[in-house]
FIVEXLO-752796 format. One line per field, with one value per residue (C-alpha): residue in three letters; x, y, z. Coordinates in nm, 4 decimals, always signed. Last residue first. Example, Ala and Ser with C-alpha at 12.3 -4.5 7.8 and 13.67 -1.06 7.14 Angstrom:
code <- c(ser / ala)
X <- c(+1.3670 / +1.2300)
Y <- c(-0.1060 / -0.4500)
Z <- c(+0.7140 / +0.7800)
This chain:
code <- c(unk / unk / unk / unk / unk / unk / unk / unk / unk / unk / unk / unk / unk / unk / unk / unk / unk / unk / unk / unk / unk / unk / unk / unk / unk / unk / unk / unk / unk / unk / unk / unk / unk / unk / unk / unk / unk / unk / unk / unk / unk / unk / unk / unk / unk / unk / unk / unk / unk / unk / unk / unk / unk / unk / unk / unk / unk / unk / unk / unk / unk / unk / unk / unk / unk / unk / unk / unk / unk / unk / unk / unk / unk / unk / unk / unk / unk / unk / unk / unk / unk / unk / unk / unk / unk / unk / unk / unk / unk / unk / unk / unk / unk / unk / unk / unk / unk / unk / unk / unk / unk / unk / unk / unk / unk / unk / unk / unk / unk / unk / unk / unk / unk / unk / unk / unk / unk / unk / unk / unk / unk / unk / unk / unk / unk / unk / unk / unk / unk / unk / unk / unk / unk / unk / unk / unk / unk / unk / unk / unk / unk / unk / unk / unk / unk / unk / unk / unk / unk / unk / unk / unk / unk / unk / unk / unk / unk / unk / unk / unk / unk / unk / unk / unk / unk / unk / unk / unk / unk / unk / unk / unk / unk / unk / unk / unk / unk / unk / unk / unk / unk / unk / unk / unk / unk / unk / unk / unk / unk / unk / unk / unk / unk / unk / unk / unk / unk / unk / unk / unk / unk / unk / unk / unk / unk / unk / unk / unk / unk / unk / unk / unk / unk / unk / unk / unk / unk / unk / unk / unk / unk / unk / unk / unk / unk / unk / unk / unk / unk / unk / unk / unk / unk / unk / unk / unk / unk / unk / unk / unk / unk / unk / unk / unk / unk / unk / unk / unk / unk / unk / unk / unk / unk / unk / unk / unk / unk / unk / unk / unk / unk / unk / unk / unk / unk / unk / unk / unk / unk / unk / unk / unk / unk / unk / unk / unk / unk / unk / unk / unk / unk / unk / unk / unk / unk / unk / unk / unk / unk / unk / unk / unk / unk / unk / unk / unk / unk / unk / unk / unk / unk / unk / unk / unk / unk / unk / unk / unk / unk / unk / unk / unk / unk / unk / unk / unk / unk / unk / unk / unk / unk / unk / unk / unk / unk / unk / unk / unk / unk / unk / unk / unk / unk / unk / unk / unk / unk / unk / unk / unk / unk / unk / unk / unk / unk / unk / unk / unk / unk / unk / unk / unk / unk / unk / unk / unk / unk / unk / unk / unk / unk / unk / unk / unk / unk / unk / unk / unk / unk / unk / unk / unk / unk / unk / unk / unk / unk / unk / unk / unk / unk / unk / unk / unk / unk / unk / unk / unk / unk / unk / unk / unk / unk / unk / unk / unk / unk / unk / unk / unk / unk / unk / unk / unk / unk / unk / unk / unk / unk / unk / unk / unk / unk / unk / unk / unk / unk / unk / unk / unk / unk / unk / unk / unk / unk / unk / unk / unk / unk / unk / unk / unk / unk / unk / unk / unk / unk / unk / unk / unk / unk / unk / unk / unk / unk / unk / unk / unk / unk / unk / unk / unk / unk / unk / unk / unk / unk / unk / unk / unk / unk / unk / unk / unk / unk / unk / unk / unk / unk / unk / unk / unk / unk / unk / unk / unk / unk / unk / unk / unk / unk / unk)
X <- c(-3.2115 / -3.5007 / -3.5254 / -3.8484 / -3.8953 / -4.2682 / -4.3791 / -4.1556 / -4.2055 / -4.5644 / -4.4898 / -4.2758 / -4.5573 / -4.8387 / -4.5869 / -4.5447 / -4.9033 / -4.9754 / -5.1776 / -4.9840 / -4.6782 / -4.6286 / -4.6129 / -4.4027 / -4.1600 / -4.1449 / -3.9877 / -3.7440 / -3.6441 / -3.6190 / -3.4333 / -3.1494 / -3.0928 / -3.0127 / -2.7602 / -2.6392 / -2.6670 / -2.3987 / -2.3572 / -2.2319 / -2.2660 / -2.2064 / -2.3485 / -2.1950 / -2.2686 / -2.1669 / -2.3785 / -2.6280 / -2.7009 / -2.7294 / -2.7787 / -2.7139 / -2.7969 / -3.1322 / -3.3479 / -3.3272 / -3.5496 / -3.4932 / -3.1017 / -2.9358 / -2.6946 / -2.6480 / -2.3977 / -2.3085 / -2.0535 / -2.1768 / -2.5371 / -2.8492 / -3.0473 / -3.2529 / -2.9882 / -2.8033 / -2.9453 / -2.8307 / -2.8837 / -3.1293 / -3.1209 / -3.4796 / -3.4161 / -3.6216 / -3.3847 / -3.0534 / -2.8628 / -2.8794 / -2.7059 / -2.4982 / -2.3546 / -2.3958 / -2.1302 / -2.2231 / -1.9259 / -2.0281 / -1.8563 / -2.0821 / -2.2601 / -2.5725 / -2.7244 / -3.0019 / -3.3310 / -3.5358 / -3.8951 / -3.9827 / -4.2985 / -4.1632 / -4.0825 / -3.8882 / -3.6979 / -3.6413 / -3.5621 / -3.3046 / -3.1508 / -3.1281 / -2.9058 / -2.6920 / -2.6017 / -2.5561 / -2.3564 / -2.3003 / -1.9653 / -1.8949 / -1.9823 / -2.2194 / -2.3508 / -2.5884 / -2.8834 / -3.2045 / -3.4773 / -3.8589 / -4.1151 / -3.9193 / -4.1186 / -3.7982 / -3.7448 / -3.7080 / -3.4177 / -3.2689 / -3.2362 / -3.1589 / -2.8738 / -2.7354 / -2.7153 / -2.5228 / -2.2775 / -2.2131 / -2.1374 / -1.8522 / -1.8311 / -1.5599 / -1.6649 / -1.3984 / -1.5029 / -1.6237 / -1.8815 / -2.2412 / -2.3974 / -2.7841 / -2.8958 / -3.2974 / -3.4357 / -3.7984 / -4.0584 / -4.3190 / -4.1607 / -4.2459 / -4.0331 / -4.1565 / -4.2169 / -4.0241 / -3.6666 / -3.7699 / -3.7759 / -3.5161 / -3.3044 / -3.3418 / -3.2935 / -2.9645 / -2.8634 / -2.9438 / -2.7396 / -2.4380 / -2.4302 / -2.4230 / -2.1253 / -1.9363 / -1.9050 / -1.5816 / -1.4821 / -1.3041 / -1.3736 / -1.1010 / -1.1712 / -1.5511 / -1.7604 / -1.4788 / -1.6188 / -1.9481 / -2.2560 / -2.3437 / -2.7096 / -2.8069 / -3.0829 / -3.3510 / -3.3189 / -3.6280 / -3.5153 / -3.1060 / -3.2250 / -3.0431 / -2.6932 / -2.3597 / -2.3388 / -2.4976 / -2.2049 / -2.2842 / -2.1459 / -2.1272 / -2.4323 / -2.7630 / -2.9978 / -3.3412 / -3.6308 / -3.8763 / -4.2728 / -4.4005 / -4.7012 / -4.7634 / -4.5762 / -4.4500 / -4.0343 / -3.9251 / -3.6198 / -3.4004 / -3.4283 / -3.1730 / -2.8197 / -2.8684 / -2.7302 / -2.6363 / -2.2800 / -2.1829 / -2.1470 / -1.8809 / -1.7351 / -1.8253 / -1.6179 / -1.8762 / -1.9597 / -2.0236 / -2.0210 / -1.8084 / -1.8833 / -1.6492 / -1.6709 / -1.7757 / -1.6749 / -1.8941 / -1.9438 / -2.2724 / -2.5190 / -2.2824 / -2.4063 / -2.4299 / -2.3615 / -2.1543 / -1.9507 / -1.6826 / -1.6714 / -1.5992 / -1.2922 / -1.1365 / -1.2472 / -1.0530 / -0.7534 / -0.8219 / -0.8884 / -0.5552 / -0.3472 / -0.5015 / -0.3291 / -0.4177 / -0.8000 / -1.1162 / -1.4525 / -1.8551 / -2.1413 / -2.4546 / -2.6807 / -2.6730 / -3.0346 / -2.9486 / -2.6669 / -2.3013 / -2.0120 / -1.5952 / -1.5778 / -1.1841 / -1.1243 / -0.9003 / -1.1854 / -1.3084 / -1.2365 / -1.4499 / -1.6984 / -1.7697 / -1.7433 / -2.0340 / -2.2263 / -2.2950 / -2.6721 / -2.7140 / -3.0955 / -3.1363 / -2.8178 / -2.5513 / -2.4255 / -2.0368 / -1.9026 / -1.5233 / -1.2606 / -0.8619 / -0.8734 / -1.2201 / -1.3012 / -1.1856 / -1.4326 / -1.3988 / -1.1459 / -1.0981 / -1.3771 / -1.2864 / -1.4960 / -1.5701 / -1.5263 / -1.2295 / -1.3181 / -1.1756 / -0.8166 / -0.8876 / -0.7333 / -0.7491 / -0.7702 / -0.6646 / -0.7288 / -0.4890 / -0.6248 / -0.3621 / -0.3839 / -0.5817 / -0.3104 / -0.1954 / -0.4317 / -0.1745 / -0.2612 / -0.1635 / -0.2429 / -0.3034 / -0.2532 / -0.3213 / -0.0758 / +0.0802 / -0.1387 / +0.0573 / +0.3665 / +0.3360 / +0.2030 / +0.5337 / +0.8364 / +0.6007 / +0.4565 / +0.8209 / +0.9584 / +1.0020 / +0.9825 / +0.8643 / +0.6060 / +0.3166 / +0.1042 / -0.2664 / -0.5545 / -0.7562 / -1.0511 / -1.1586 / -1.5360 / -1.5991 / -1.2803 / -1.1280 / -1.1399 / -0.8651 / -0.8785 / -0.5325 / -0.5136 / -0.1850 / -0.2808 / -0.6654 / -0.6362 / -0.3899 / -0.6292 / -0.9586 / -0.7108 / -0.5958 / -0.9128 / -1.0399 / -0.8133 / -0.8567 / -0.5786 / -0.3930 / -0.0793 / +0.0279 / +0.3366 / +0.3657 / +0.5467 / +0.5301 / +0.7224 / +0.5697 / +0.5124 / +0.8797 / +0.9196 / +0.5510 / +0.6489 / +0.3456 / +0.2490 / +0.0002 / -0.1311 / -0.3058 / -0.3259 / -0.1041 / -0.0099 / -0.1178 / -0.4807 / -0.6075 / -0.4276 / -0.5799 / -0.8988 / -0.8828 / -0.7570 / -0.3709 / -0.2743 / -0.2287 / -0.0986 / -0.2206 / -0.6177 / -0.8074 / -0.9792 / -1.3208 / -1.3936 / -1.3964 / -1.3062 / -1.2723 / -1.5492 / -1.4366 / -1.4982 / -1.8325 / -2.0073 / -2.2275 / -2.2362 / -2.3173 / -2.5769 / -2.7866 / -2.7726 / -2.9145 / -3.1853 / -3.2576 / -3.3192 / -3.5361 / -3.8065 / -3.8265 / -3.8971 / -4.1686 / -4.3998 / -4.3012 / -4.4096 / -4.7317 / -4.9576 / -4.7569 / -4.7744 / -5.1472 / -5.1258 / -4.8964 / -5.1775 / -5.4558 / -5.2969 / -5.1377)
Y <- c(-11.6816 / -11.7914 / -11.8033 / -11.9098 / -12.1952 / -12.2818 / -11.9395 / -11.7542 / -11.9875 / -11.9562 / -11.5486 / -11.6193 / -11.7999 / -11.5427 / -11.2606 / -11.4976 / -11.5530 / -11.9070 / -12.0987 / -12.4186 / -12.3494 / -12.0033 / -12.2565 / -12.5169 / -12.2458 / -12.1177 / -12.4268 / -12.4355 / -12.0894 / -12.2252 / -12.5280 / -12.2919 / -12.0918 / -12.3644 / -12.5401 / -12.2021 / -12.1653 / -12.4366 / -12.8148 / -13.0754 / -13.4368 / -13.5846 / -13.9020 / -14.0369 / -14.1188 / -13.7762 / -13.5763 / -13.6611 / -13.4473 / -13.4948 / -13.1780 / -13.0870 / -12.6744 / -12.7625 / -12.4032 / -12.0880 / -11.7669 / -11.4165 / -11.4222 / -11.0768 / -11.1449 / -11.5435 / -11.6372 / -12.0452 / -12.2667 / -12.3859 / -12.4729 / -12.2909 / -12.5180 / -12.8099 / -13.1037 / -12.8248 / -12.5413 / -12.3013 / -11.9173 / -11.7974 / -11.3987 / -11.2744 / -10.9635 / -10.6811 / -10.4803 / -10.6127 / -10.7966 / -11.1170 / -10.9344 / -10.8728 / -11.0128 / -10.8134 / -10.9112 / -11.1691 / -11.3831 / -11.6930 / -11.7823 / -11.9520 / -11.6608 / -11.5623 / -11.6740 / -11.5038 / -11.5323 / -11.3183 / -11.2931 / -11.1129 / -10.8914 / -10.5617 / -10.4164 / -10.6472 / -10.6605 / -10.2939 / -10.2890 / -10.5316 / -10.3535 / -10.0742 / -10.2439 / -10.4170 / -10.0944 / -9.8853 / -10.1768 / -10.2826 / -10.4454 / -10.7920 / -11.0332 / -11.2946 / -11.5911 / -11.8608 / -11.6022 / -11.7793 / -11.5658 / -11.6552 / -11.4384 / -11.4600 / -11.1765 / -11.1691 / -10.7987 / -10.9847 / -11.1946 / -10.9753 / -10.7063 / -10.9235 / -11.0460 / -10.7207 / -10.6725 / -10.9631 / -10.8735 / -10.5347 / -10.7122 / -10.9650 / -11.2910 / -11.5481 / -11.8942 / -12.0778 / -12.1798 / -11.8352 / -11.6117 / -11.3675 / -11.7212 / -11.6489 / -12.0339 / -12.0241 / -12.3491 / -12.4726 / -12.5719 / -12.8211 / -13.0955 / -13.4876 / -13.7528 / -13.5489 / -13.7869 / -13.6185 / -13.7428 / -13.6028 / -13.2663 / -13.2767 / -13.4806 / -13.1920 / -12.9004 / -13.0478 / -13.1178 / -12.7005 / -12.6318 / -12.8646 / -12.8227 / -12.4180 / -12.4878 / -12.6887 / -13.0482 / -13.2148 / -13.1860 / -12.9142 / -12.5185 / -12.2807 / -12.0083 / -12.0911 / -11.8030 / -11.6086 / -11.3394 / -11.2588 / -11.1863 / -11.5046 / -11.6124 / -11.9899 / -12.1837 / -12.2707 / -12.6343 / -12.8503 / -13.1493 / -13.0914 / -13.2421 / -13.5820 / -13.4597 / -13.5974 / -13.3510 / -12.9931 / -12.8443 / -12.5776 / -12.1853 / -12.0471 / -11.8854 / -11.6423 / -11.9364 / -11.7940 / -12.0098 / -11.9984 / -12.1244 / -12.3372 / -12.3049 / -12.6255 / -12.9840 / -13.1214 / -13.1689 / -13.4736 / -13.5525 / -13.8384 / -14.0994 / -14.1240 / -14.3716 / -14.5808 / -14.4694 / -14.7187 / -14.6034 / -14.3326 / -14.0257 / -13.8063 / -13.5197 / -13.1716 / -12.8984 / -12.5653 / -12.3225 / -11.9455 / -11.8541 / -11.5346 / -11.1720 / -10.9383 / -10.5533 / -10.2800 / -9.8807 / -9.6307 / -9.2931 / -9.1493 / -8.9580 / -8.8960 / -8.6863 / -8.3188 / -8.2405 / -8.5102 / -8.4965 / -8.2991 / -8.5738 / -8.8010 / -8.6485 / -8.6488 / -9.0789 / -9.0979 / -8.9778 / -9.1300 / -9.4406 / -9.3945 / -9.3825 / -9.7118 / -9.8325 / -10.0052 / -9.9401 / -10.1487 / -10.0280 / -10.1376 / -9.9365 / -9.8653 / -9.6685 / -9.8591 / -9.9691 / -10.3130 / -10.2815 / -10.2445 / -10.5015 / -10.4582 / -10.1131 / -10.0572 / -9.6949 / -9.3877 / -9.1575 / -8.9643 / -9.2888 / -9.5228 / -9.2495 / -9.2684 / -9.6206 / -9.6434 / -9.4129 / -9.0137 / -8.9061 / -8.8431 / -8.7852 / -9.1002 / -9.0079 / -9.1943 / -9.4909 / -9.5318 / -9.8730 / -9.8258 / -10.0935 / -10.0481 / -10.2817 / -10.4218 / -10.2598 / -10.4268 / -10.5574 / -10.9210 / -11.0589 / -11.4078 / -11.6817 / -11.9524 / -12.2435 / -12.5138 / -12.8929 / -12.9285 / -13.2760 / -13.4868 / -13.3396 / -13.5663 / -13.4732 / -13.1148 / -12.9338 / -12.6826 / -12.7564 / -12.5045 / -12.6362 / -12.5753 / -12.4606 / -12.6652 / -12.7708 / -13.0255 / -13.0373 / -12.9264 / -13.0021 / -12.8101 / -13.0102 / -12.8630 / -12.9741 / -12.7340 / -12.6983 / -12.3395 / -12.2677 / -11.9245 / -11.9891 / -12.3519 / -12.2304 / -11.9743 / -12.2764 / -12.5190 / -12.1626 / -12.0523 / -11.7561 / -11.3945 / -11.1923 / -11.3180 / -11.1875 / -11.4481 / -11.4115 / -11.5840 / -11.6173 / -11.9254 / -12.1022 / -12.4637 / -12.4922 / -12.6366 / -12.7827 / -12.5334 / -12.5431 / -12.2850 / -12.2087 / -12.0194 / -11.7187 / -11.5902 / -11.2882 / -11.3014 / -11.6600 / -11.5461 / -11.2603 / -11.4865 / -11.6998 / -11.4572 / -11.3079 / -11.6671 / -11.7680 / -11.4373 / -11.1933 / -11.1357 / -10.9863 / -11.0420 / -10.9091 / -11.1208 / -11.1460 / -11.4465 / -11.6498 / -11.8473 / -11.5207 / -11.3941 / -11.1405 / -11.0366 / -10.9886 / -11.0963 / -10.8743 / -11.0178 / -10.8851 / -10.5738 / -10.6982 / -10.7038 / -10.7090 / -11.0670 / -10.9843 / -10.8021 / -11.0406 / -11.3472 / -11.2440 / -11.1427 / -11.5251 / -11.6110 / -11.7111 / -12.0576 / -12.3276 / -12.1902 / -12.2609 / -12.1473 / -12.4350 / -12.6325 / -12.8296 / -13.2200 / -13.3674 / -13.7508 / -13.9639 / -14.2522 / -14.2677 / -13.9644 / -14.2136 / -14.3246 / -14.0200 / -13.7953 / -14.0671 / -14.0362 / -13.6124 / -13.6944 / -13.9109 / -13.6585 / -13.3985 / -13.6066 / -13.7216 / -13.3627 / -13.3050 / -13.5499 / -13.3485 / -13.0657 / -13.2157 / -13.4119 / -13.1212 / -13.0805 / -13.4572 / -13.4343 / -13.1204 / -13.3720 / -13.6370 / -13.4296 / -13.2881 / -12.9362)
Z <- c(+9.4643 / +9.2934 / +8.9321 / +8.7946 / +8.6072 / +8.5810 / +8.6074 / +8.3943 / +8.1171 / +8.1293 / +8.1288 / +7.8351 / +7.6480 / +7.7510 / +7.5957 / +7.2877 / +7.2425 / +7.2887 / +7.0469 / +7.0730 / +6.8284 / +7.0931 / +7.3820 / +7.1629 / +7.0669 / +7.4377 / +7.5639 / +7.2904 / +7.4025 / +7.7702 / +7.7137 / +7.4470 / +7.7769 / +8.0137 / +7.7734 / +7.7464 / +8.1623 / +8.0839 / +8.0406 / +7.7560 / +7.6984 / +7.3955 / +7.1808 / +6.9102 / +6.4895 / +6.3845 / +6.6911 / +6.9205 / +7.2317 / +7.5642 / +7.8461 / +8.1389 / +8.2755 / +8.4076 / +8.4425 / +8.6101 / +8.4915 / +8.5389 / +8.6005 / +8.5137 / +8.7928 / +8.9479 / +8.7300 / +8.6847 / +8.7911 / +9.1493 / +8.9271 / +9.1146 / +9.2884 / +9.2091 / +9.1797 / +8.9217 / +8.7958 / +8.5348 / +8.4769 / +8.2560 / +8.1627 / +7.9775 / +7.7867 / +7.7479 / +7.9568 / +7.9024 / +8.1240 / +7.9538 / +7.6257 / +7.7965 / +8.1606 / +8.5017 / +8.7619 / +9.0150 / +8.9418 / +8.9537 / +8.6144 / +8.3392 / +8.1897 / +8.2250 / +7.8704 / +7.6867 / +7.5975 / +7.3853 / +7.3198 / +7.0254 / +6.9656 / +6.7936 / +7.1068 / +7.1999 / +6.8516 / +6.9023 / +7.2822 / +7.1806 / +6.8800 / +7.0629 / +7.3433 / +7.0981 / +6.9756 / +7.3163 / +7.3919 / +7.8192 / +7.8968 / +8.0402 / +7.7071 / +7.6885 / +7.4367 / +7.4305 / +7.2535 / +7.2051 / +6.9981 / +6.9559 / +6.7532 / +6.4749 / +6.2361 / +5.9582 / +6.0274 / +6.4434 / +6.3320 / +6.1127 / +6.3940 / +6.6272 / +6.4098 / +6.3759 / +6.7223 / +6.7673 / +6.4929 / +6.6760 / +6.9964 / +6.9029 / +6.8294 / +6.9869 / +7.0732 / +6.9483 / +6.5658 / +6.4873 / +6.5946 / +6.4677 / +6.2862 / +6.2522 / +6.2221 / +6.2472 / +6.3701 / +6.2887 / +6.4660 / +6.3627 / +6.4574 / +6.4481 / +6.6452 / +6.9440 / +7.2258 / +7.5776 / +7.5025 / +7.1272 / +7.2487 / +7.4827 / +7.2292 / +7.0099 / +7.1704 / +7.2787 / +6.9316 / +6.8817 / +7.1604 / +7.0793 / +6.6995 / +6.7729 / +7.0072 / +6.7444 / +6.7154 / +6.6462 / +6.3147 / +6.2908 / +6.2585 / +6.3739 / +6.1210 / +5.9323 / +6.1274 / +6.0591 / +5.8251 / +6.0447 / +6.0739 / +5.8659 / +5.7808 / +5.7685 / +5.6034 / +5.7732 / +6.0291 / +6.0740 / +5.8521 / +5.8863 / +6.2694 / +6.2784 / +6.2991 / +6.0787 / +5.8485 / +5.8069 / +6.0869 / +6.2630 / +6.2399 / +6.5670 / +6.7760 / +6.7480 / +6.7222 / +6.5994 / +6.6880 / +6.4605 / +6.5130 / +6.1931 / +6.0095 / +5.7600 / +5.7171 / +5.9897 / +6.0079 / +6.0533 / +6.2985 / +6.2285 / +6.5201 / +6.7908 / +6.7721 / +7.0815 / +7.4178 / +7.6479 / +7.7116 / +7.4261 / +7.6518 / +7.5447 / +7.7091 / +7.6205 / +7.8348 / +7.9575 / +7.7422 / +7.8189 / +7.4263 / +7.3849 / +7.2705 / +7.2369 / +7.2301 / +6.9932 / +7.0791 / +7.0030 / +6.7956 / +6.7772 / +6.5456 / +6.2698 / +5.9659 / +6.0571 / +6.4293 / +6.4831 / +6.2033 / +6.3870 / +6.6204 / +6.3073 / +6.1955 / +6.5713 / +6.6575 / +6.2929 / +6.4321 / +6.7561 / +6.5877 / +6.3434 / +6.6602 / +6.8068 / +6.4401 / +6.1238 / +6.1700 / +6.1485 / +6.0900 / +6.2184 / +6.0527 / +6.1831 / +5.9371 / +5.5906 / +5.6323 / +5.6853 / +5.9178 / +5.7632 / +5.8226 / +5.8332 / +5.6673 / +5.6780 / +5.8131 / +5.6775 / +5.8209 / +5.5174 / +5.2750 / +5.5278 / +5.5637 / +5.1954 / +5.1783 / +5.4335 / +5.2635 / +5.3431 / +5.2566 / +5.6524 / +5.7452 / +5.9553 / +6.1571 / +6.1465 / +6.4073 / +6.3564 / +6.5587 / +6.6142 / +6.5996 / +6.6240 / +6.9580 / +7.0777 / +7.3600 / +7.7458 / +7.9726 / +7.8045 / +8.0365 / +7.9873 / +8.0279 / +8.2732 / +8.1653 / +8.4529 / +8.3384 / +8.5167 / +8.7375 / +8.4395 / +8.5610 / +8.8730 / +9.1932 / +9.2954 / +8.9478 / +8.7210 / +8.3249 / +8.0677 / +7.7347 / +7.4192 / +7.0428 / +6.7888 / +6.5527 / +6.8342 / +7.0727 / +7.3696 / +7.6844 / +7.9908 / +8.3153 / +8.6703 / +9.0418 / +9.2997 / +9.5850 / +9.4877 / +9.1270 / +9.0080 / +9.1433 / +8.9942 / +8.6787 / +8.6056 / +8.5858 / +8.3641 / +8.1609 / +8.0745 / +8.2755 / +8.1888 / +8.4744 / +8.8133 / +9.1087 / +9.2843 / +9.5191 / +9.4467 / +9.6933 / +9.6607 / +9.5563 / +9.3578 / +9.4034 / +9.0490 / +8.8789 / +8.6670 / +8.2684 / +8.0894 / +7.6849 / +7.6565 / +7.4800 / +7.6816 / +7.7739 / +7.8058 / +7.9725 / +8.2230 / +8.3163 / +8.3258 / +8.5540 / +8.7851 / +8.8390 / +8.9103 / +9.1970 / +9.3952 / +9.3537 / +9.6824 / +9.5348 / +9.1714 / +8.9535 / +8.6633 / +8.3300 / +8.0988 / +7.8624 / +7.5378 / +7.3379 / +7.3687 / +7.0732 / +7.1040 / +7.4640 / +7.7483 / +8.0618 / +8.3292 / +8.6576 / +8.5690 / +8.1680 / +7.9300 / +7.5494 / +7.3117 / +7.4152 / +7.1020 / +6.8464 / +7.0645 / +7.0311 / +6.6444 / +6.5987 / +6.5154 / +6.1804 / +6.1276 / +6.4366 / +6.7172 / +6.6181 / +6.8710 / +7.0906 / +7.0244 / +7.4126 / +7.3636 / +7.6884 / +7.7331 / +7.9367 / +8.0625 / +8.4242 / +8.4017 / +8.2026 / +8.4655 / +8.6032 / +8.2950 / +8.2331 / +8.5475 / +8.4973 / +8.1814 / +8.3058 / +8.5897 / +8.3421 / +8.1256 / +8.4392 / +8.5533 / +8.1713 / +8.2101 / +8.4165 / +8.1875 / +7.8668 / +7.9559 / +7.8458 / +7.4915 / +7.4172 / +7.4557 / +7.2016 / +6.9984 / +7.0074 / +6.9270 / +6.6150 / +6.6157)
């Protein structure tokens, strides 16, 4: 680094007080005619993998195939949220709630619409279901001001993946994946680098336990575990635009020499219409359906990677010499899944990224994932992940991991209303700007929180930093206190 970007670096976080209040300045000042830009599934064409799984029941919901816009309820003193997360899981809706909104639900029907059903669901609060055309619908509950929803109710990700199985071998095992694919009547879906782990699909849940039965007896041989795989979503909060003021940013130029990586385990991006193509690798895909769903607007990777950005040049970098790692493990909506995480840790940490930001989180603890976070940990990586943005106090993976650092959001210095308190090791601004096809957006989120703290680390490391000095810096400066 020259002089002047090492003087840059000293002045960073006394300005990024300075940065943080300027965004939170222009989500108010924009806040009247701002217009909500969340990605939704795609209703229209074949259905997503999510909304496959979750088109049965939950404890409060039940949905017919033959009747998929009716519902089925039997509810007695749920809280607000439960409900929700539950409604969302059956009926794939995307639902935003205003902040603070609470209450206990009783309701108990059979088979009505969603205008005759919300209303025993919501009593006194006011809610709008929007239909994007193409892109599915956006349940938003509310006091007053359907603007005011900007809180993401996740569904109910503590369920396995239906007709999946993860098969780890052993490291003696000649068998290949297609091999165990014929024996077990499976569809291989992905394979980890050294053929190992290997994630199937099945017809039926009665060709898993079929196949769950050849494999056990394979245990002693070939097959070192059987597991289930489980979604992964990203914790995103609504964008809205924020165009007043703001004049189109400078390109980004990458500088010319050693570079420190950030790996940005997320959706697939877009290559047009952003001002950082300069410092961005090319992309690796985890998954099949990184492309389903994906429009125009920007995408959840173009959001935290765009928010990087404007950080970094909000506080006088023009110049870069970082560079961003796409490793794309879920499509359009949000929706990845454990297994592809883990293999992108792995890739990420073969490759010698010493920095690793993962915006996503899921309810149920992966024997997979797990390993391959303890083995890019121990290998040198730092790795940050989001907390999720539901205060529920219930762990979240990957942030719950050990060898993981979990950042949770703040908002006017504390912790955000919105955002999980369990697995947090570090707290940081949750608001961020970025710049995308000739407009600006704002979007918020312990993954907007997440992405400041790995960029933060990449100019520690870039400095001279070891990572483990960088993360303890990081630790320092933003620590989370409850």
């Amino acid at each position: 680094m020259g002089l002047i970007a090492q003087q840059r670096y000293r002045n960073l976080f006394a300005r990024a007080a300075v940065i943080f209040g300027l965004i939170t300045a222009v989500w108010f000042l924009n806040a009247s005619d701002s217009a909500s830009k969340t990605p939704v599934k795609d209703a229209a064409k074949e259905e997503t993998i999510l909304s496959q799984a979750f088109r049965k029941s939950t404890e409060l919901f039940s949905q017919s195939a033959n009747a998929p816009g009716k519902l089925d309820a039997t509810i007695q003193d749920a809280s607000l949220r439960t409900v929700l997360r539950q409604l969302s899981t059956v009926t794939g809706w995307r639902i935003f709630i205003e902040p603070g909104l609470s209450r206990l639900v009783n309701a108990k029907f059979k088979n009505l619409p969603s205008h005759e059903a919300l209303p025993l669901i919501l009593g006194s609060l006011n809610y709008a279901l929007v239909s994007d055309g193409k892109n599915g619908q956006r349940l938003l509950v509310f006091q007053k001001d359907q603007k005011a929803a900007t809180e993401f109710v996740r569904p109910d990700l503590s369920k396995p993946i239906p007709n999946e199985l993860i098969v780890i071998l052993k490291k003696g095992s000649k068998l290949t994946p297609e091999e165990i694919a014929k024996l077990i009547g499976g569809k291989v879906l992905s394979v980890s680098k050294d053929g190992k782990a290997i994630r199937f699909s099945f017809e039926s849940e009665d060709a898993v336990a079929e196949a769950r039965e050849t494999l056990a007896k394979l245990l002693k041989t070939d097959v070192d575990s059987i597991q289930d795989n489980y979604y992964v979503v990203s914790p995103e909060a609504a964008l809205s635009v924020a165009s007043r003021g703001l004049s189109a940013p400078k390109n980004m130029t990458a500088l010319p020499g050693d570079a420190t990586t950030i790996a940005m385990i997320d959706s697939a991006l877009h290559l047009d219409g952003i001002n950082y193509s300069d410092v961005l690798l090319d992309a690796v895909y985890f998954t099949a359906d990184a492309d389903r769903g994906l429009t125009s607007s920007p995408s959840h990777a173009d959001s935290m990677i765009g928010s990087s950005i404007t950080f970094l040049q909000s506080a006088g970098y023009d110049e870069l010499d970082i560079r961003y790692l796409p490793l794309v493990v879920t499509d359009a909506s949000g929706t990845g899944d454990a297994f592809s995480v883990g293999l992108a840790i792995h890739h990420a940490s073969e490759a010698g990224v010493r920095v690793i930001n993962i915006p996503l989180c899921g309810d149920v603890y992966s024997p997979y994932l797990a390993d391959a976070v303890n083995v890019a940990s121990r290998n040198g990586a730092i790795i940050y992940a989001a907390t999720g943005n539901e205060p529920t106090n219930q762990p979240t993976y990957p942030a719950s991991y050990d060898g993981v650092i979990g950042v949770t959001a703040l908002e006017n210095g504390r912790v955000a209303p919105y955002a999980n308190e369990k697995g947090a090791d570090a707290a940081i601004a949750g608001t961020a700007l970025f710049h995308y096809n000739g407009s600006w957006y704002l979007t918020s989120g312990t993954s907007v929180s997440t992405t400041y703290a790995s960029t933060l680390t990449a100019l520690e490391v870039q400095n001279g930093k070891t990572p483990a000095d960088a993360q303890e810096s990081l630790l320092v400066k933003f620590p989370y206190k409850r």
